[in-house]
C-alpha positions as CSV (number, residue, x, y, z in Angstrom):
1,X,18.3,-51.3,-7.9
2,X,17.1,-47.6,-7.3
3,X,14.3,-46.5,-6.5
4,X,12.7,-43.4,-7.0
5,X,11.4,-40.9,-4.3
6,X,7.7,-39.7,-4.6
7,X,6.5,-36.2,-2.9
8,X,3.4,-35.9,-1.4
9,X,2.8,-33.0,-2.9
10,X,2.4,-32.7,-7.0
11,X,5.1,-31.7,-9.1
12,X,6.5,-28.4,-10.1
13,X,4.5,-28.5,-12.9
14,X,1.1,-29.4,-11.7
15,X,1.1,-27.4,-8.6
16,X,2.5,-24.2,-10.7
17,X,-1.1,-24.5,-12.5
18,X,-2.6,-25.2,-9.6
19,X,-1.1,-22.1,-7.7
20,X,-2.0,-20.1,-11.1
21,X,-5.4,-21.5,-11.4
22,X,-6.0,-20.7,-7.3
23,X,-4.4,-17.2,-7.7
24,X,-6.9,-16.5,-10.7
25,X,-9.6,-17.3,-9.1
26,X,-10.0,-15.9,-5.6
27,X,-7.4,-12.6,-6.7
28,X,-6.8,-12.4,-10.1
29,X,-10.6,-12.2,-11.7
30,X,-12.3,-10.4,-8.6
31,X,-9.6,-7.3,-9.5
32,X,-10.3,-7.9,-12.8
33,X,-14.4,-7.8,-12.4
34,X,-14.1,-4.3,-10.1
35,X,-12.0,-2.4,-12.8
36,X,-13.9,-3.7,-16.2
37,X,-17.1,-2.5,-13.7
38,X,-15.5,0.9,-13.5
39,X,-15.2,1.0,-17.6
40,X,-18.8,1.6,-17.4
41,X,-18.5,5.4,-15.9
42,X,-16.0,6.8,-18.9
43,X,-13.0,8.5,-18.4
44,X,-14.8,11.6,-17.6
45,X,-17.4,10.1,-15.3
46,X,-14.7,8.2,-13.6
47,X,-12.8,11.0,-12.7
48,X,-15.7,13.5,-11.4
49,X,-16.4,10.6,-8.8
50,X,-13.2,10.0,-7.4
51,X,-12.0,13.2,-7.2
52,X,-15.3,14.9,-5.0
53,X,-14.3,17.1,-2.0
54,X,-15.6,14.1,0.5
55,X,-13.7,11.4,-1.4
56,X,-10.4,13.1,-1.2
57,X,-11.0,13.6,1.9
58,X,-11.8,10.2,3.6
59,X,-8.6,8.9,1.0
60,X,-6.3,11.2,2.8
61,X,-7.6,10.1,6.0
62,X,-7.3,6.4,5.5
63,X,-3.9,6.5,3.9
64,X,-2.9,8.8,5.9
65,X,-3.9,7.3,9.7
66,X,-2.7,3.4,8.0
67,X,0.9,5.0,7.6
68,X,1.1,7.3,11.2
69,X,-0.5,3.5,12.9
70,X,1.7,1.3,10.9
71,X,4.9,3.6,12.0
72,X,4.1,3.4,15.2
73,X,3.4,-0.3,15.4
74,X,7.0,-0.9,13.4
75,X,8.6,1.0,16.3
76,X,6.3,-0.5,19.3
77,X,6.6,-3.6,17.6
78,X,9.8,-3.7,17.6
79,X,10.3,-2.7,21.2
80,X,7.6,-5.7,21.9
81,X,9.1,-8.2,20.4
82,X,13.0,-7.3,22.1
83,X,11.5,-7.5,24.8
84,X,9.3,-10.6,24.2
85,X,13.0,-12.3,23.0
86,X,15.6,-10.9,25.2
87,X,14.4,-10.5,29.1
88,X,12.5,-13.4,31.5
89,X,9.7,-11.9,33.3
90,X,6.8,-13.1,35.5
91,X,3.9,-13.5,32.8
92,X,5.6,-13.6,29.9
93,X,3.9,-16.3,28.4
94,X,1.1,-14.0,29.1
95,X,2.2,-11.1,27.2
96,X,2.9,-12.9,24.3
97,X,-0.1,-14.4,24.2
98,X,-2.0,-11.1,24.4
99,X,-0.8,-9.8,21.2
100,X,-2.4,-11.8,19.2
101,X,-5.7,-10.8,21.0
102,X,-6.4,-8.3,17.5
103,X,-6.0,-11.4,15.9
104,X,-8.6,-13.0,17.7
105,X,-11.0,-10.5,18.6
106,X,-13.6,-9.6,16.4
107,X,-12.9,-6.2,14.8
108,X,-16.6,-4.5,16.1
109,X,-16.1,-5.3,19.8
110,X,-12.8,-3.9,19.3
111,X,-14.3,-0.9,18.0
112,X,-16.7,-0.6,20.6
113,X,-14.2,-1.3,23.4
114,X,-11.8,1.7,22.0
115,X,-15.6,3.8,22.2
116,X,-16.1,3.2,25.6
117,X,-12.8,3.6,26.9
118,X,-12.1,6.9,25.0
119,X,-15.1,8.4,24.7
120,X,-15.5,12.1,26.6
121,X,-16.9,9.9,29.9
122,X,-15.0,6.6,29.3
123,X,-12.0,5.5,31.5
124,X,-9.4,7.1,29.8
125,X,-11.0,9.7,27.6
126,X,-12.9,11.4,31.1
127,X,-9.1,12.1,32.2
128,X,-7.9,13.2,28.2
129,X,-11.0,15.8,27.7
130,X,-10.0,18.1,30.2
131,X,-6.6,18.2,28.8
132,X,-8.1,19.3,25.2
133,X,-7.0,15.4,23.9
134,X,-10.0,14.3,22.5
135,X,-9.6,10.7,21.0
136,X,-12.9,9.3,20.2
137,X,-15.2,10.4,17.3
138,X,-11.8,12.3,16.1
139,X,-9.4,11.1,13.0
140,X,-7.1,10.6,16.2
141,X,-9.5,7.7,17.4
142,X,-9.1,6.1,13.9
143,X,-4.9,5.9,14.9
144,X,-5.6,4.3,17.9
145,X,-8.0,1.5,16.2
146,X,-5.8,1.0,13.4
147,X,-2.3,1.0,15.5
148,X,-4.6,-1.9,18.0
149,X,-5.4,-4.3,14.9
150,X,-2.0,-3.7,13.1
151,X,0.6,-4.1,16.0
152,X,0.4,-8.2,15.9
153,X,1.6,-8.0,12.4
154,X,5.0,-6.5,13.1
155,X,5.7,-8.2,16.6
156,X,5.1,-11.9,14.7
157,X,7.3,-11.0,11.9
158,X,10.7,-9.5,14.2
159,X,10.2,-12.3,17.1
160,X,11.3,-15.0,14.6
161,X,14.3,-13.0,13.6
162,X,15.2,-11.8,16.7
163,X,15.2,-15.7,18.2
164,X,17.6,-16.5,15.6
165,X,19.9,-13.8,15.7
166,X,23.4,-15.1,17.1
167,X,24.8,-13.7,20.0
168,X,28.0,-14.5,19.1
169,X,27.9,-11.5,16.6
170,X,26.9,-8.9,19.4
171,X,29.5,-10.3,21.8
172,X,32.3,-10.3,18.7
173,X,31.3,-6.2,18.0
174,X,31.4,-5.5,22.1
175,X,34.7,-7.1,22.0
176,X,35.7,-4.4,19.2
177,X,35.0,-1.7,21.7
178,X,31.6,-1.1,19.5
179,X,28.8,0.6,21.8
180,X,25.2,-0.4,22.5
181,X,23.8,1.9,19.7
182,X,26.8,0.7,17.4
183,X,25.9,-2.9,18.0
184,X,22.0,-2.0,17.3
185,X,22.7,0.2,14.4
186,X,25.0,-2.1,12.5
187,X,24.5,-5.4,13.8
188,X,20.9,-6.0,14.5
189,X,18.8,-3.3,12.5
190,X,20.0,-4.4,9.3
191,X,19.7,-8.2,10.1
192,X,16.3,-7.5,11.5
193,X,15.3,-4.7,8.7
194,X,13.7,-7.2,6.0
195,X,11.2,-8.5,8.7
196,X,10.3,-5.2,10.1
197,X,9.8,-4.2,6.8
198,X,7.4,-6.9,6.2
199,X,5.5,-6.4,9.5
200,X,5.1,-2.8,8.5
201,X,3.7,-3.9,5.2
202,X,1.2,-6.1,6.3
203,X,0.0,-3.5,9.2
204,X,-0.3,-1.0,6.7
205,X,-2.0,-2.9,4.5
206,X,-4.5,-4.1,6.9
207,X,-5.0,-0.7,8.2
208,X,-6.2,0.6,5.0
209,X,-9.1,-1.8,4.7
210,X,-10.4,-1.8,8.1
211,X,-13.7,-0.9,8.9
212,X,-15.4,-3.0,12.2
213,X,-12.8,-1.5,14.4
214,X,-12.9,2.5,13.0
215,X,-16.7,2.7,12.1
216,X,-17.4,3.2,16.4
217,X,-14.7,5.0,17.1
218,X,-14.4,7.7,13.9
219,X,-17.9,9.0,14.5
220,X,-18.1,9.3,10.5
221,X,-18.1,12.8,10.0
222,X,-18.0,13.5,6.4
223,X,-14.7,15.3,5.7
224,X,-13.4,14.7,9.3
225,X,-13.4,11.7,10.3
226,X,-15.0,9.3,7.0
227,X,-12.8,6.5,6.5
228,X,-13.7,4.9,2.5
229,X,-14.1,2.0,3.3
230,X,-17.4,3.3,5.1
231,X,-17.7,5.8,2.0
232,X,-18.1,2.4,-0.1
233,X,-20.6,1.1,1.7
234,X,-22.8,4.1,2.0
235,X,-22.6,4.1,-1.8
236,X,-23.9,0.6,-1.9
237,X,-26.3,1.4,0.5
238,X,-27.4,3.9,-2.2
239,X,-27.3,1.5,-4.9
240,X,-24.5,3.7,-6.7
241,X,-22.5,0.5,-7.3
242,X,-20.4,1.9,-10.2
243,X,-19.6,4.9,-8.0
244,X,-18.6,2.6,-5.1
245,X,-16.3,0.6,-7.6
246,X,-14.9,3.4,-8.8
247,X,-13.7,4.4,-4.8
248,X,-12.4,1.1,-4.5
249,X,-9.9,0.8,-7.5
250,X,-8.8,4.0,-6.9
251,X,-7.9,2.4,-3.2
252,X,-6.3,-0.6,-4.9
253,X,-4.2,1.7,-7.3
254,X,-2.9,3.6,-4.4
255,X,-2.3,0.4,-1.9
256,X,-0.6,-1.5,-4.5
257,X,1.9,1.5,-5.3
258,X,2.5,1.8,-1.9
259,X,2.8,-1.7,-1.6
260,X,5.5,-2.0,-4.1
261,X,7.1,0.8,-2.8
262,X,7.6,-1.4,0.3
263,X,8.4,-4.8,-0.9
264,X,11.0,-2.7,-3.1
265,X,12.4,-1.3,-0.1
266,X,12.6,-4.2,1.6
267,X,14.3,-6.2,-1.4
268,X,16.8,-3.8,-1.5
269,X,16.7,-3.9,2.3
270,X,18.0,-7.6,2.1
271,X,20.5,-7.4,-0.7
272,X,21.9,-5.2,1.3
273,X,22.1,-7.3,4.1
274,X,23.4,-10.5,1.6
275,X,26.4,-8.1,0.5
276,X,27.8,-7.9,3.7
């Protein structure tokens, strides 16, 4: 006599409508709501808001520091996590456990910690001033906060991988006369690629939303240093809520082509990888 297995969880079936029904709900109809508000502008009245001096500027500047922080989290990262993986130290258990400290830490005392220790008289910035590096209240400031929240993102993504990556393979290419760059070039970037392509994603998508963390350190100077995010909310804070929903599909457009841009990258990243 057989007996038939039952799953905890529901079948395909039910938990594909479920997933749908779920993804509808909290994604799905909120993107829907913002762009049917934007409908009430006009195609002319929609394009005269988004395309103001002061909004062009604080989109280039949010793009623009998201992409310079996320690239310098996917190399840091990197480096963090090979190191995390491949070398015993006193503390290590330490280190790891203070990069998920953005995580954890509340994006405004971050801000406000990055304020005091780069302002003109802060720790570091007292000692950067005289130099001519001025970090806070610049769109410089707005790199540092965004590269601080972003770099957990790419070390938790490459640490798995790393982990896993067989040794045999490195010790197989040293044995074929293959040097330390070879070996990194050939063996481990493109096995590691996929997931450091998917830690840059997610930085760079955080980035680009931000706003506890930049707010104290940007100094919100209109056309200098105005992320949108705080453009948004001074438009709410005006009551222009068509105008403020018009910003923010124009920052969804651009996130999600950059987005796909990514996760195309990345799938072609991993075919790649399969056909070898």
């Amino acid at each position: 006599m057989s007996f038939k297995k039952h799953s905890v969880l529901p079948g395909f079936g039910l938990g594909l409508g479920y997933s749908l029904f779920w993804l509808c709900l909290i994604v799905l109809l909120p993107i829907a709501a913002l762009v049917l508000k934007t409908t009430d502008l006009g195609l002319a009245g929609f394009w005269s808001t988004v395309t103001t001096d002061r909004v062009l500027a604080s989109l280039r500047l949010s793009f623009g520091a998201s992409l310079i922080a996320a690239s310098i989290n996917g190399v840091m990262g990197l480096l963090v996590a090979w190191v995390l993986v491949r070398y015993p130290f006193p503390g290590k258990r330490i280190i790891d456990a203070l990069v998920d400290l953005p995580f954890a830490l509340p994006t405004a005392v971050a801000g406000i910690a990055l304020t005091t220790i780069y302002a003109p008289n802060g720790w570091f910035g007292q000692w950067l001033e005289p130099l001519g590096l001025k970090v806070a209240f610049t769109p410089l400031g707005i790199v540092v906060a965004l590269t601080f929240i972003g770099l957990p993102f790419v070390v938790r993504t490459v640490q798995p991988v790393l982990e896993d990556l067989e040794a045999e393979l490195e010790e197989a290419a040293t044995c074929l006369g293959a040097s330390r760059l070879q070996i990194f070039t050939r063996v481990i970037l493109p096995t590691i690629l996929p997931a450091l392509l998917t830690g840059f994603a997610l930085a760079f998508a955080r980035a680009t939303g931000e706003f506890g963390s930049v707010i104290f350190i940007a100094g919100n100077i209109p056309m200098v240093s105005e992320i949108t995010p705080l453009l948004i909310i001074g438009k709410l804070e005006q009551y222009d809520y068509i105008g403020a929903t018009a910003i923010a599909v124009v920052m969804l457009v651009i996130s999600f082509l950059m987005l796909f841009s990514i996760n195309g990258i990345q799938w072609w990243a991993s075919r790649r990888h399969a056909a070898r």
